[in-house]
BALOBA-1460 file (C-alpha; in Angstrom, 3 decimals):
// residues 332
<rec num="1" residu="x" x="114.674" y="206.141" z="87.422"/>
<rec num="2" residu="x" x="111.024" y="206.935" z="87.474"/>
<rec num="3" residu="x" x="110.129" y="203.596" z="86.075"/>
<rec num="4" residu="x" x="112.283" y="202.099" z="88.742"/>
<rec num="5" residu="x" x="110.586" y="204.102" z="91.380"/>
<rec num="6" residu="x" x="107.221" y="202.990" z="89.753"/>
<rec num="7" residu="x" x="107.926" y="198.976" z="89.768"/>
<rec num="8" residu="x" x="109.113" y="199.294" z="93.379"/>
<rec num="9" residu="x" x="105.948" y="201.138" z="94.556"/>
<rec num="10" residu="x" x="103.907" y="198.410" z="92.810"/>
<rec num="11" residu="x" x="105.745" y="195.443" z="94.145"/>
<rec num="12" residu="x" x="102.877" y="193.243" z="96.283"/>
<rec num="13" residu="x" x="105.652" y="190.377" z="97.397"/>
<rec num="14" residu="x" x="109.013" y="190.212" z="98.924"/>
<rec num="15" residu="x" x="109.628" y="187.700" z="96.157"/>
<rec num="16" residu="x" x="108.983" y="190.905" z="93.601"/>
<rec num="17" residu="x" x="111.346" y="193.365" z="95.040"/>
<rec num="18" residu="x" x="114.148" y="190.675" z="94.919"/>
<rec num="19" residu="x" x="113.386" y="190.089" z="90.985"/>
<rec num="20" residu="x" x="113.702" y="193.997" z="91.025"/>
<rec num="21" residu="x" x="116.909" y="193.883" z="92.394"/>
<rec num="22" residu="x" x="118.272" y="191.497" z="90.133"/>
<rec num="23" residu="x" x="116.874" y="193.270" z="87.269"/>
<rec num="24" residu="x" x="118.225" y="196.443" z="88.097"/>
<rec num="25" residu="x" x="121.205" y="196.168" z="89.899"/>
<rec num="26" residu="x" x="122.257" y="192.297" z="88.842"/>
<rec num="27" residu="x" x="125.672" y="192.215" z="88.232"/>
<rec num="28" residu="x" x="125.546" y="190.436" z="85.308"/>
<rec num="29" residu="x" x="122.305" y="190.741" z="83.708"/>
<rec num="30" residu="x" x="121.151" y="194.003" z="85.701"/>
<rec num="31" residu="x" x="120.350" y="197.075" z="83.460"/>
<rec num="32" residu="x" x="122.453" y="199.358" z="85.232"/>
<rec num="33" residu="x" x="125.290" y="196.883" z="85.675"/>
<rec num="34" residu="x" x="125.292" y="196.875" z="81.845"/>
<rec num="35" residu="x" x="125.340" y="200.714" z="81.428"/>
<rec num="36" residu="x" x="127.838" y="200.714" z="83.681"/>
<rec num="37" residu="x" x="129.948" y="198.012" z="81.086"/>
<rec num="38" residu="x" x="129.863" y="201.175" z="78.250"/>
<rec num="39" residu="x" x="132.033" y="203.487" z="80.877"/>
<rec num="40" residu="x" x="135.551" y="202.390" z="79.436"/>
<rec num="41" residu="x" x="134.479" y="203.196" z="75.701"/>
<rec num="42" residu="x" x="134.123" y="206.976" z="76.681"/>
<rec num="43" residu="x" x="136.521" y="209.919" z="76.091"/>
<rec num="44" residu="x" x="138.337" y="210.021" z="79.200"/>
<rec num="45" residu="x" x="137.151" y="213.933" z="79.848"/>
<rec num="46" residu="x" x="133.379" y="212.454" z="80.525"/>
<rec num="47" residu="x" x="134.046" y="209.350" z="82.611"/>
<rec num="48" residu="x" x="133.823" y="211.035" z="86.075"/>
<rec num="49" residu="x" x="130.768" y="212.652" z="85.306"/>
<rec num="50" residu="x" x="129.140" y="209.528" z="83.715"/>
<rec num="51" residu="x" x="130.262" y="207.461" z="87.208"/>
<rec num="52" residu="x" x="128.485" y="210.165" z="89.207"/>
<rec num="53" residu="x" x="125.343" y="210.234" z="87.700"/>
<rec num="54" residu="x" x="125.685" y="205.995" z="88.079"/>
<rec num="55" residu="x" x="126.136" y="206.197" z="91.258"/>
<rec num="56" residu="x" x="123.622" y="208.263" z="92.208"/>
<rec num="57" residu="x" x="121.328" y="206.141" z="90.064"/>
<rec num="58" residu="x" x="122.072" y="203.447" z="92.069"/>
<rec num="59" residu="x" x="121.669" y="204.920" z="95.211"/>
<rec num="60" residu="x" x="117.919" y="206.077" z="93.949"/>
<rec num="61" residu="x" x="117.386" y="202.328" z="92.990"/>
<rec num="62" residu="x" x="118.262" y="200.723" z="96.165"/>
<rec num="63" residu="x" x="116.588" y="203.532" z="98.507"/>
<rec num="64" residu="x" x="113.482" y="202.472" z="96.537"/>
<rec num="65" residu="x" x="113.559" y="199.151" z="96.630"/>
<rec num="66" residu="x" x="114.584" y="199.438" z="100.730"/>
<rec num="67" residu="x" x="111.016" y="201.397" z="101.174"/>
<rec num="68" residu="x" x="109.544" y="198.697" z="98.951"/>
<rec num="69" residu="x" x="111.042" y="196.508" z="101.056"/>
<rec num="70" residu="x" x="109.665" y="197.718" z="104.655"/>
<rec num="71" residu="x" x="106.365" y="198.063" z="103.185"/>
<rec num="72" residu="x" x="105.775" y="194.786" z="102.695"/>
<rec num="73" residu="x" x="107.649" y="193.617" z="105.761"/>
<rec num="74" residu="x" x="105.525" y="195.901" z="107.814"/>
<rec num="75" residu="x" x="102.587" y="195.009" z="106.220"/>
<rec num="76" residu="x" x="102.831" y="191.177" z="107.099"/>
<rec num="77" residu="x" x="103.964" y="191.996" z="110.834"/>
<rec num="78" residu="x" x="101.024" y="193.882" z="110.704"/>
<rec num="79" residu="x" x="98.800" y="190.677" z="109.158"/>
<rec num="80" residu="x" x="100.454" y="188.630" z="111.807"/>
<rec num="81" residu="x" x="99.287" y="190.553" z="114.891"/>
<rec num="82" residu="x" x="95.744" y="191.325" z="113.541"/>
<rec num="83" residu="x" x="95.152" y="187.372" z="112.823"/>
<rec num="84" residu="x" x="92.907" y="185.995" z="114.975"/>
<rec num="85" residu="x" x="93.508" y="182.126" z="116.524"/>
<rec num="86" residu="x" x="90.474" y="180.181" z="118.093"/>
<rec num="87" residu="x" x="92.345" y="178.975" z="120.957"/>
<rec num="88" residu="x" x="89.550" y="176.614" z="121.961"/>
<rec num="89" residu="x" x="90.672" y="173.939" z="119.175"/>
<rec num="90" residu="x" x="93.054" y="170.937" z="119.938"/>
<rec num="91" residu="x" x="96.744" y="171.498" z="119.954"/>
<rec num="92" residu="x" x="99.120" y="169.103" z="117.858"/>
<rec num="93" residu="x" x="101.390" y="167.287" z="119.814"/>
<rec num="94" residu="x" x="105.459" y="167.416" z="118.715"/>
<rec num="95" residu="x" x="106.108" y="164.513" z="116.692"/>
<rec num="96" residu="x" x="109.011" y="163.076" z="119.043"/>
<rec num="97" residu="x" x="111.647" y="160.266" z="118.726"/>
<rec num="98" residu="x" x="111.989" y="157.270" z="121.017"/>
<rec num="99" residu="x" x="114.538" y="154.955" z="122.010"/>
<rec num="100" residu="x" x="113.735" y="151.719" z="119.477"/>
<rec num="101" residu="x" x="112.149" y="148.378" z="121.194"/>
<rec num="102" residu="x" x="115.665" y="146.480" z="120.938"/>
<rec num="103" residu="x" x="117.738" y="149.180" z="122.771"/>
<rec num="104" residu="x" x="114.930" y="149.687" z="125.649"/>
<rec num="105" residu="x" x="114.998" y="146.085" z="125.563"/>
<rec num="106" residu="x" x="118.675" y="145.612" z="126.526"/>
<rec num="107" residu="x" x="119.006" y="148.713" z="128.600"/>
<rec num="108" residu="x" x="116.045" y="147.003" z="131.049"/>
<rec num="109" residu="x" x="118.457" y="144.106" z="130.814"/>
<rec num="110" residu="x" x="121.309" y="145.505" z="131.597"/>
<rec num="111" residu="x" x="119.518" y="147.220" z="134.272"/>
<rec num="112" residu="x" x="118.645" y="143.651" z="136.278"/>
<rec num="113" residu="x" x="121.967" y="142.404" z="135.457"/>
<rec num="114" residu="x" x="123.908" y="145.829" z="136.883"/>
<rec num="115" residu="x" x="121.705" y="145.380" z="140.234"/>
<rec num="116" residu="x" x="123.386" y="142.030" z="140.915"/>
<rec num="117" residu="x" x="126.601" y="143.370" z="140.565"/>
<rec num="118" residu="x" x="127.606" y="142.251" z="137.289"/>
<rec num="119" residu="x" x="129.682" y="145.163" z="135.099"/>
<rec num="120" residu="x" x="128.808" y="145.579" z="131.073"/>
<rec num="121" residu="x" x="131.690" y="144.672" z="128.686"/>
<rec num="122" residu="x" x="131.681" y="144.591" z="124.875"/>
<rec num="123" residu="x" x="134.470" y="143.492" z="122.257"/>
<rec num="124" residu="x" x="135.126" y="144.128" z="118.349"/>
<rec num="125" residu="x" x="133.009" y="142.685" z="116.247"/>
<rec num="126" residu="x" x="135.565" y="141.644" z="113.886"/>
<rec num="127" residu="x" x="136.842" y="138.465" z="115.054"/>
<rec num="128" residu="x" x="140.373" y="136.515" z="115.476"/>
<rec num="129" residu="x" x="139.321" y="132.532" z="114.864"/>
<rec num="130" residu="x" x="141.030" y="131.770" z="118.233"/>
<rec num="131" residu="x" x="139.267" y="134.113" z="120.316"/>
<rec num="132" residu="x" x="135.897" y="132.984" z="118.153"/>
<rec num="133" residu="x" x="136.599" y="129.353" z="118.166"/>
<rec num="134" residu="x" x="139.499" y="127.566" z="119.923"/>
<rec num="135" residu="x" x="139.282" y="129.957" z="122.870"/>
<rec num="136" residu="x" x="135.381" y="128.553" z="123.002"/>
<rec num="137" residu="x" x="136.630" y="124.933" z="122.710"/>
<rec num="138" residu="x" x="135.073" y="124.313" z="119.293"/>
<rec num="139" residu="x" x="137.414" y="122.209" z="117.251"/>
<rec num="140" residu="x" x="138.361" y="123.078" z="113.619"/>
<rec num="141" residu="x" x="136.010" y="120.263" z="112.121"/>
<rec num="142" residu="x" x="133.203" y="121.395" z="114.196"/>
<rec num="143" residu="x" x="130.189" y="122.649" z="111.891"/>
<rec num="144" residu="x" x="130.070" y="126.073" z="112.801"/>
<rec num="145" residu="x" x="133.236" y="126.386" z="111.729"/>
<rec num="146" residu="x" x="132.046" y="126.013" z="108.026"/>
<rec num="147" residu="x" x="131.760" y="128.981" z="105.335"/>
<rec num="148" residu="x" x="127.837" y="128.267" z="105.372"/>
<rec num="149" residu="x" x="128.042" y="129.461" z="108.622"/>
<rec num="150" residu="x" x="130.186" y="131.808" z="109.183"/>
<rec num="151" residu="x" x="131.164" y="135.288" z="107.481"/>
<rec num="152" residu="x" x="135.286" y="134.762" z="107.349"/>
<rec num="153" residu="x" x="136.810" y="137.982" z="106.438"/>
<rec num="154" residu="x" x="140.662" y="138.405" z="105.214"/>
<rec num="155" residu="x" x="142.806" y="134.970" z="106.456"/>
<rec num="156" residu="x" x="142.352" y="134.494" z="110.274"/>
<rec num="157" residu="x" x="139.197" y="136.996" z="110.950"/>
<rec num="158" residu="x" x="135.400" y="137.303" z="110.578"/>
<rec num="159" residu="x" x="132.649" y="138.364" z="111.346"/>
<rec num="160" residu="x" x="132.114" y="136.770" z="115.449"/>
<rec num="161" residu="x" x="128.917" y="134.503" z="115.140"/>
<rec num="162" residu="x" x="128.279" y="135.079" z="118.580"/>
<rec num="163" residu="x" x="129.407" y="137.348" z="121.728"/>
<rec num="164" residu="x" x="131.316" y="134.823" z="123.465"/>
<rec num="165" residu="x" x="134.297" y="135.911" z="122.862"/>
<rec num="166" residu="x" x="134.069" y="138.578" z="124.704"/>
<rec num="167" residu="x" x="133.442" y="136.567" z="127.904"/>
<rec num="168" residu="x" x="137.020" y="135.220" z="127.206"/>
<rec num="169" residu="x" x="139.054" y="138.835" z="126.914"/>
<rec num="170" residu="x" x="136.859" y="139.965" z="129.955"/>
<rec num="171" residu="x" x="138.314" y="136.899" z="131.747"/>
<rec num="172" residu="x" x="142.169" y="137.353" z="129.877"/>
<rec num="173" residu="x" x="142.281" y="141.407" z="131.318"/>
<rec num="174" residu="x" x="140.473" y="140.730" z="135.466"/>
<rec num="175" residu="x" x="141.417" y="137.886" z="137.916"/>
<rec num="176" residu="x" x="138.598" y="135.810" z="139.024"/>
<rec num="177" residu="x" x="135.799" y="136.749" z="140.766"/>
<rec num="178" residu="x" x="134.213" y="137.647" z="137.955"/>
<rec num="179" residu="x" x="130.567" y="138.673" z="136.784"/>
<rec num="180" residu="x" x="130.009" y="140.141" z="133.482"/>
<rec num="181" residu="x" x="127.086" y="140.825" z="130.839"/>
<rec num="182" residu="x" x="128.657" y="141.144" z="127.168"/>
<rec num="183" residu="x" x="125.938" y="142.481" z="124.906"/>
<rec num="184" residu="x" x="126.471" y="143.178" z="121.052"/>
<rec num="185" residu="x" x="126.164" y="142.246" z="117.837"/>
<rec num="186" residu="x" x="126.568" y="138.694" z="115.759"/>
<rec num="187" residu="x" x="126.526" y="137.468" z="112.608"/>
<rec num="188" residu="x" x="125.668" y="134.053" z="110.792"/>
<rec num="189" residu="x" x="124.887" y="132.973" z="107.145"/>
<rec num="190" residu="x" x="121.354" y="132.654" z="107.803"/>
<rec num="191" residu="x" x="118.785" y="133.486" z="105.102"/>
<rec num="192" residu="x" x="116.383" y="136.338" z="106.239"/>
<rec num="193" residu="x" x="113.102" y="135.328" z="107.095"/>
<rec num="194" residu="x" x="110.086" y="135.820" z="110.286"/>
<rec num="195" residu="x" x="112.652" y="134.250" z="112.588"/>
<rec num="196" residu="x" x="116.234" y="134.532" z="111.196"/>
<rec num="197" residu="x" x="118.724" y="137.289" z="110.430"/>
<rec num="198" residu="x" x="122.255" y="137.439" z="109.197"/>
<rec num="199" residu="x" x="122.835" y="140.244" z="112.055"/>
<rec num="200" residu="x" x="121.165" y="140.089" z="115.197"/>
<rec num="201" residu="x" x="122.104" y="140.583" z="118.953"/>
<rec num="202" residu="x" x="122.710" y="138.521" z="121.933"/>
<rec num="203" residu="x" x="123.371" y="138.992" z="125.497"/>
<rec num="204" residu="x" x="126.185" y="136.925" z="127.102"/>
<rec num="205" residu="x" x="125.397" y="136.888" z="131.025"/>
<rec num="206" residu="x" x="129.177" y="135.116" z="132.760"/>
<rec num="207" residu="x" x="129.910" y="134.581" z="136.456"/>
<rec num="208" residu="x" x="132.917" y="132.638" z="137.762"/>
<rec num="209" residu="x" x="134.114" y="132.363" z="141.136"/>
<rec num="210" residu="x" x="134.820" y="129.823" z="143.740"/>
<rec num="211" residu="x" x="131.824" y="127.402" z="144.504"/>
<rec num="212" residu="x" x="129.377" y="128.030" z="141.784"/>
<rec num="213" residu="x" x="127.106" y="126.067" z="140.730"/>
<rec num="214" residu="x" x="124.651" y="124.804" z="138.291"/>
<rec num="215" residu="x" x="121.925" y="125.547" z="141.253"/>
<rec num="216" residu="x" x="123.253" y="129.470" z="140.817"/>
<rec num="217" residu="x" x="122.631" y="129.410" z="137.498"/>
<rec num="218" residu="x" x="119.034" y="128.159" z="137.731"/>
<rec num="219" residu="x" x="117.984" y="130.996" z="140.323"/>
<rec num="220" residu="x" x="119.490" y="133.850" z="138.788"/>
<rec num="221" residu="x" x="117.566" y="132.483" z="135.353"/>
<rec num="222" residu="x" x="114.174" y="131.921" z="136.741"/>
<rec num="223" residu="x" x="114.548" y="135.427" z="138.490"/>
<rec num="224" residu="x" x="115.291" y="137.630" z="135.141"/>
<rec num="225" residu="x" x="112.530" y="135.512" z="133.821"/>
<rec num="226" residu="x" x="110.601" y="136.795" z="136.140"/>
<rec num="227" residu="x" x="111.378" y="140.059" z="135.653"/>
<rec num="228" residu="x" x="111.180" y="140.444" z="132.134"/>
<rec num="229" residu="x" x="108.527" y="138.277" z="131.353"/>
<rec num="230" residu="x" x="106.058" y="138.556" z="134.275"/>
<rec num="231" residu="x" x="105.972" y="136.157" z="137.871"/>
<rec num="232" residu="x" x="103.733" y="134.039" z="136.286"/>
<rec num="233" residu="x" x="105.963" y="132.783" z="133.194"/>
<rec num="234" residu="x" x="107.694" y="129.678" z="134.148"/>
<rec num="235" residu="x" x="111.159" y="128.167" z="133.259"/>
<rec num="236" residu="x" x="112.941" y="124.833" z="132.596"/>
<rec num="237" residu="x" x="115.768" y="123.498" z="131.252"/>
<rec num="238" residu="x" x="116.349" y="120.734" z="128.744"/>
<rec num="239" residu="x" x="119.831" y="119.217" z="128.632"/>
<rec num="240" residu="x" x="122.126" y="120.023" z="125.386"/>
<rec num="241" residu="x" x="125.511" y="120.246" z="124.026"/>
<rec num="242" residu="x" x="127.478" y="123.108" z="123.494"/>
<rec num="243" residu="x" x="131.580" y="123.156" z="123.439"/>
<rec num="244" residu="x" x="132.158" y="126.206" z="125.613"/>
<rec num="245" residu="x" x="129.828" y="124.622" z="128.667"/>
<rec num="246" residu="x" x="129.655" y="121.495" z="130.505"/>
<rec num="247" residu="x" x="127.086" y="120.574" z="131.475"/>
<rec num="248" residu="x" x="124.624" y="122.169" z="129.138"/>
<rec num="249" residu="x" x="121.163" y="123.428" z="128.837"/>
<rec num="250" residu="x" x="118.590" y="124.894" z="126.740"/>
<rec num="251" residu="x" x="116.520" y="127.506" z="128.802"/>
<rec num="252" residu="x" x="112.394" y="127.468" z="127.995"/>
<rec num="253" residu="x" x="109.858" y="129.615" z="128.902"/>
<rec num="254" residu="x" x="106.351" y="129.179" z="129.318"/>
<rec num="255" residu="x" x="104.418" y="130.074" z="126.021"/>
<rec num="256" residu="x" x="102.370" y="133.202" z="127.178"/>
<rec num="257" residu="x" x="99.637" y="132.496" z="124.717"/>
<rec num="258" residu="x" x="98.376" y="129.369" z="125.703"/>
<rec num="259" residu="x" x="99.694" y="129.603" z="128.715"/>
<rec num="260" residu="x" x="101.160" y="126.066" z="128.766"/>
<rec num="261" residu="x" x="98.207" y="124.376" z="127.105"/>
<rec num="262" residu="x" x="99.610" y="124.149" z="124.080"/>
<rec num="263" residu="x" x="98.986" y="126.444" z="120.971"/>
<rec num="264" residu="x" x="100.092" y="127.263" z="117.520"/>
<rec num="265" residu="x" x="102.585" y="129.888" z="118.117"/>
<rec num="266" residu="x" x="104.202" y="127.120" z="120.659"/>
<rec num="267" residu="x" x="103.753" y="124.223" z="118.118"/>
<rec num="268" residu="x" x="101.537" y="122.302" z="121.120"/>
<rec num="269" residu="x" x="104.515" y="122.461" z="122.959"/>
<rec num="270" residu="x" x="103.332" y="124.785" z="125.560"/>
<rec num="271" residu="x" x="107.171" y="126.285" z="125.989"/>
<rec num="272" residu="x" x="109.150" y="128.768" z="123.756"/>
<rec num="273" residu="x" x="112.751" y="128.498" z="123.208"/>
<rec num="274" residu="x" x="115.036" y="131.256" z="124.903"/>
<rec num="275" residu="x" x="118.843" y="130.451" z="124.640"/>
<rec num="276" residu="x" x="121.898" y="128.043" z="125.701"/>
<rec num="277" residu="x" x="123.449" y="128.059" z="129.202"/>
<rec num="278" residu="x" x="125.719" y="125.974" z="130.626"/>
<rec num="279" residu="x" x="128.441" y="125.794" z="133.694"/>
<rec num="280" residu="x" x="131.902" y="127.147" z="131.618"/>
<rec num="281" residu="x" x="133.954" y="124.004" z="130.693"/>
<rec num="282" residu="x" x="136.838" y="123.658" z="132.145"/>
<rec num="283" residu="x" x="139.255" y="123.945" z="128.868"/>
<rec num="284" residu="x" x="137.713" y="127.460" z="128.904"/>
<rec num="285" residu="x" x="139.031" y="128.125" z="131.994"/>
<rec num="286" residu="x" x="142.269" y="127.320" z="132.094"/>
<rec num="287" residu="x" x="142.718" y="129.108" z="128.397"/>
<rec num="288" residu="x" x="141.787" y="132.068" z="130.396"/>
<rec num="289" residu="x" x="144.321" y="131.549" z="132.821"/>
<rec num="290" residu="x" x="141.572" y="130.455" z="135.294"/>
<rec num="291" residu="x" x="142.201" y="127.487" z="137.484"/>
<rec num="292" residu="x" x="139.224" y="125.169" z="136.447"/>
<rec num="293" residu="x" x="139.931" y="122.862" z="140.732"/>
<rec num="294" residu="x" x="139.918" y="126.185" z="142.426"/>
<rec num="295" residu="x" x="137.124" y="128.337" z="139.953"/>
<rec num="296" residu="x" x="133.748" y="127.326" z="138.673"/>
<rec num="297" residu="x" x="131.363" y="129.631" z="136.574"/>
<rec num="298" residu="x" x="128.146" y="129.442" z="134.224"/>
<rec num="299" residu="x" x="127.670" y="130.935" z="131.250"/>
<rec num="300" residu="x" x="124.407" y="131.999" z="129.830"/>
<rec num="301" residu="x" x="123.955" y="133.430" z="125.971"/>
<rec num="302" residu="x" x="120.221" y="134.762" z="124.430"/>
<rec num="303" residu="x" x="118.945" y="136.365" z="121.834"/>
<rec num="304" residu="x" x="117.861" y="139.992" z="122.345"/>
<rec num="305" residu="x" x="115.501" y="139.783" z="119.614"/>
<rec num="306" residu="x" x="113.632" y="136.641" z="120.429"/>
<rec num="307" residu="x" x="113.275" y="138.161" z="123.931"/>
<rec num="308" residu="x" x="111.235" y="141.502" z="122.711"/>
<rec num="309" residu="x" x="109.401" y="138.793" z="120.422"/>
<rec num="310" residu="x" x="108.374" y="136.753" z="123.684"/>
<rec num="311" residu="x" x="107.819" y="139.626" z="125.578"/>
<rec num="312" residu="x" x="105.435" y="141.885" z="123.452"/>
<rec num="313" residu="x" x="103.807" y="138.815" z="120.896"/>
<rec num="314" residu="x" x="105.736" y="140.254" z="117.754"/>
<rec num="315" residu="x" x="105.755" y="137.279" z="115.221"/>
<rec num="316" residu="x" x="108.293" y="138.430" z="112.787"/>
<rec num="317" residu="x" x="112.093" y="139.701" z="113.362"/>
<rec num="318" residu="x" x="112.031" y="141.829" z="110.022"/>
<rec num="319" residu="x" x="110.302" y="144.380" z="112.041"/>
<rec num="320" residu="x" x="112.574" y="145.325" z="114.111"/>
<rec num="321" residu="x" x="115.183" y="146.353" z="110.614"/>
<rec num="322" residu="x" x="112.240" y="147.594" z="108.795"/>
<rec num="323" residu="x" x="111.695" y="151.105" z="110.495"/>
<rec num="324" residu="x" x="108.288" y="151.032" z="109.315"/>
<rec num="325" residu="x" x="106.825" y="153.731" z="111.653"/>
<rec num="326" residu="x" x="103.406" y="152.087" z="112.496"/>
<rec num="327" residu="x" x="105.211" y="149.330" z="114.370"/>
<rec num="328" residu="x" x="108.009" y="151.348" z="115.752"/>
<rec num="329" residu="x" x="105.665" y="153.927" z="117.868"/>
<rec num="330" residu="x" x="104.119" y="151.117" z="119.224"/>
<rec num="331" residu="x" x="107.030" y="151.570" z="121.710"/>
<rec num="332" residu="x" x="107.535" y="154.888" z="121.686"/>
């Protein structure tokens, strides 16, 4: 007992009353643990007095190591409120979290499109082939229709290349009017590089009703251009070919480098590519259970990442998967 008393009176760290503890009162290895083990190989006449004197022991131990115990605990309360802080040196600021570029990117989208009326809708992103393809009007020997292309899961699914399927169940579950932004996710057989990905997002922008037109579509373009990209960036379309629209367009913007002039990033070009549009064929339509003589609609589809790249001068769409902290809290 009195070297017990001694080693807790000596301790100089909570960490050394704790090893005291376990050396003493451990229940395997303890000391008195294993004094108590001897108990059952006495006569029975000097068991009770043996457990007394045990117990008692024990009681001495841990009353010990409890004062050992407040010592020290009082002592670094006591180091705590004598320390002296020079309150005259610059705080660190909290090392918070921000929403990433792409999601700030789409919510500022969604934003515009939400002010004109239009509601957000998503779908899965596992795929039926009709809703993916035939519902889009792209026939079976079409090339995106190929395995190069497309990730085709068990026998009649995959992985949707695009979000335009959703712009056909959105138009399958309301009656016309109809305006709707579909953002999400889509995948494509692309090797990964500064300006591909095999997952990336897009933002399908849809509008049908009675008496719209191509003219429509043009406006409401040049005025989210506007407002993502700045009043001065300019737009124009370029006719193209896609199955799901008729006519078709690709939709350029103004390369905000050179503005125009022509430059490297724009390949002398002076415009950067921004996505497909189109007025919604008319097979599209009337798969949706549309009336393509009574209803007209356009349908616009771009890609979420190339729009942060045009919009803050990032070069290479690994960054946005890479997570690499000096690029994210750019944004933050």
């Amino acid at each position: 007992m009195e070297e017990a008393r001694r080693r807790a009176a000596s301790a100089s760290t909570l960490e050394d009353v704790e090893a005291l503890r376990t050396a003493l009162l451990g229940r395997k290895s303890g000391k008195l643990s294993q004094i108590m083990a001897g108990l059952a190989k006495l006569p029975p006449s000097e068991r009770a007095a043996f457990g007394k004197r045990a117990n008692e022991a024990k009681a001495e131990i841990e009353a010990s190591l409890s004062q050992a115990q407040g010592r020290l605990q009082d002592a670094a309360l006591e180091g705590d409120l004598t320390r002296r802080f020079d309150v005259t040196l610059e705080g660190v600021r909290p090392h918070t979290g921000s929403l990433h570029i792409l999601r700030r990117t789409l919510d500022e989208i969604a934003a515009f499109f939400r002010s004109r009326g239009f509601a957000i809708v998503t779908g899965p992103e596992v795929e039926t082939e009709f809703y993916a393809f035939e519902a889009m009007n792209i026939p079976a020997d079409h090339p995106a229709r190929e395995n190069m292309d497309t990730f085709y899961l068990p026998p009649g699914t995959l992985l949707r290349p695009h979000t335009s399927p959703v712009q056909m169940r959105a138009m399958q579950s309301y009656p016309p009017p109809i305006a709707v932004l579909a953002p999400g996710k889509a995948y494509r057989r692309d090797a990964l590089d500064a300006s591909h990905s095999f997952v990336f997002h897009q933002i399908e922008g849809l509008h049908v009703d009675r008496g719209v037109t191509f003219g429509h579509l043009k406006g409401f373009a040049a005025d989210l251009t506007r407002h993502l990209m700045g009043k001065q960036r300019r737009t124009r379309f370029r006719p193209s070919y896609f199955p799901f629209t008729e006519p078709s367009a690709e939709i350029d913007l103004s390369c905000a480098v050179c503005d125009g002039a022509g430059c490297r990033v724009c390949k002398g070009s002076g415009w950067l590519e921004m996505g497909g549009c189109g007025m919604v064929h008319p097979n599209v339509l009337r798969l949706a259970g549309y009336d393509p003589e009574e209803f007209t609609g356009w349908a616009w589809g771009l890609g979420l990442e190339r729009i942060a790249m045009l919009r803050h001068g990032i070069d290479d769409i690994r960054l946005f998967i890479e997570n690499d902290p000096g690029f994210t809290e750019q944004f933050a």
